[in-house]
Wavefront OBJ file of the C-alpha trace (Angstrom):
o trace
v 37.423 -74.589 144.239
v 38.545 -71.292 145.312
v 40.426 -70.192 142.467
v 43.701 -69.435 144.509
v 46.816 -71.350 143.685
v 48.467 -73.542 146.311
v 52.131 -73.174 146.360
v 54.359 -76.023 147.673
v 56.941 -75.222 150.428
v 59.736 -75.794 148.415
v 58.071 -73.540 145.784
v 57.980 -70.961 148.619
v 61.512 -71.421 149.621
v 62.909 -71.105 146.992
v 61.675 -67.860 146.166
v 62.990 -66.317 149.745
v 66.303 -67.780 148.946
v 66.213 -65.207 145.906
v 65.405 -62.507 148.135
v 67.522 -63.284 151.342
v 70.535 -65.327 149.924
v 71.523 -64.042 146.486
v 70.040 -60.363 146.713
v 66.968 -60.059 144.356
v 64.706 -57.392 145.109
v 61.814 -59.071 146.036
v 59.202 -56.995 143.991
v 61.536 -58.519 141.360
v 61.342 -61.974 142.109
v 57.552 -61.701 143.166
v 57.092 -60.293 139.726
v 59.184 -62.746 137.872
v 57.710 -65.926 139.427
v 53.606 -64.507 139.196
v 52.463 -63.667 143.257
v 51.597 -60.375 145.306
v 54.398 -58.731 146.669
v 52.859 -59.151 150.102
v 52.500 -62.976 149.577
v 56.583 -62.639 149.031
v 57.009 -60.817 152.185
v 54.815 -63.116 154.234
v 57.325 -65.985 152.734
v 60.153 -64.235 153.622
v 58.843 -63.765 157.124
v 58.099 -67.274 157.694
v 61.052 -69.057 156.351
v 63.962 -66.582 155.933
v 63.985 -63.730 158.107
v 64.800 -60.003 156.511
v 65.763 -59.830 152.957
v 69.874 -59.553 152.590
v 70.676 -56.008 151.443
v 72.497 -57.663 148.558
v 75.977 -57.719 148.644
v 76.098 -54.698 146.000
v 74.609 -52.814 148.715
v 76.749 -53.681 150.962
v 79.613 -52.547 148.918
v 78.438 -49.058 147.985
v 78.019 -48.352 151.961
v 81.224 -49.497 152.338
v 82.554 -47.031 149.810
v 80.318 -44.020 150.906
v 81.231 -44.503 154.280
v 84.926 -44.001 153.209
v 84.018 -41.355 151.126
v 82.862 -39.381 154.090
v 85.332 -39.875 156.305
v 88.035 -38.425 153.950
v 85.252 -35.557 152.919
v 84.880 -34.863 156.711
v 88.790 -34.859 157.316
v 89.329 -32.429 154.304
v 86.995 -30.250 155.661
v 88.256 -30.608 159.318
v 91.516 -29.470 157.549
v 89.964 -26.367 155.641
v 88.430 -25.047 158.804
v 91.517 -25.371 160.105
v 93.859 -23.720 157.215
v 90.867 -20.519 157.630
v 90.823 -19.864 161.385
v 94.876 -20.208 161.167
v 95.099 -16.951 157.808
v 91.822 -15.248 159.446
v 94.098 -14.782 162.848
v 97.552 -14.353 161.007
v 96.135 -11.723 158.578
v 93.069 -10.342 160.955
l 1 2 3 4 5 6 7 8 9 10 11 12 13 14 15 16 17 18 19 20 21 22 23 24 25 26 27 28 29 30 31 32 33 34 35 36 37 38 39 40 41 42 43 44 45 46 47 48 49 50 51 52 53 54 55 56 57 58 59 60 61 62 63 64 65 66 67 68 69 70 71 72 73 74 75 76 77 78 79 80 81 82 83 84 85 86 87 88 89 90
């Protein structure tokens, strides 16, 4: 016997459904459930595709995005209010 440890498919599943479907790092889950990160990813690659960002993730671009388009438009504003007193009192 080789000493490595068979996992079913279902087994293997399972654990990429933590990764791609409910957002679980998968250095987490590979940790939690005892195999190599790199046996994780090589699941993932064969039976789910890319790992979901998590919908946390998802969120918080969502909000920075925002974020920077009213930073950008107060600032679009500011250069605006500068040029118009640097002419009027220039």
């Amino acid at each position: 016997m080789s000493g490595r440890i068979r996992y079913t498919e279902e087994f293997k599943r399972e654990a990429v459904a933590q990764v791609t479907e409910r957002g679980h790092s998968a250095t987490s889950v590979a940790k939690r459930i005892g195999v190599s990160s790199k046996s994780l990813y090589d699941w993932v690659k064969r039976f789910g595709g890319e790992p979901d960002t998590g919908a946390e993730d998802a969120a918080e671009i969502r909000r920075l995005k925002a974020e920077l388009r009213r930073v950008t438009e107060e600032r679009d504003i500011l250069k605006k209010a500068t040029a118009y007193f640097a002419k009027d009192h220039g």
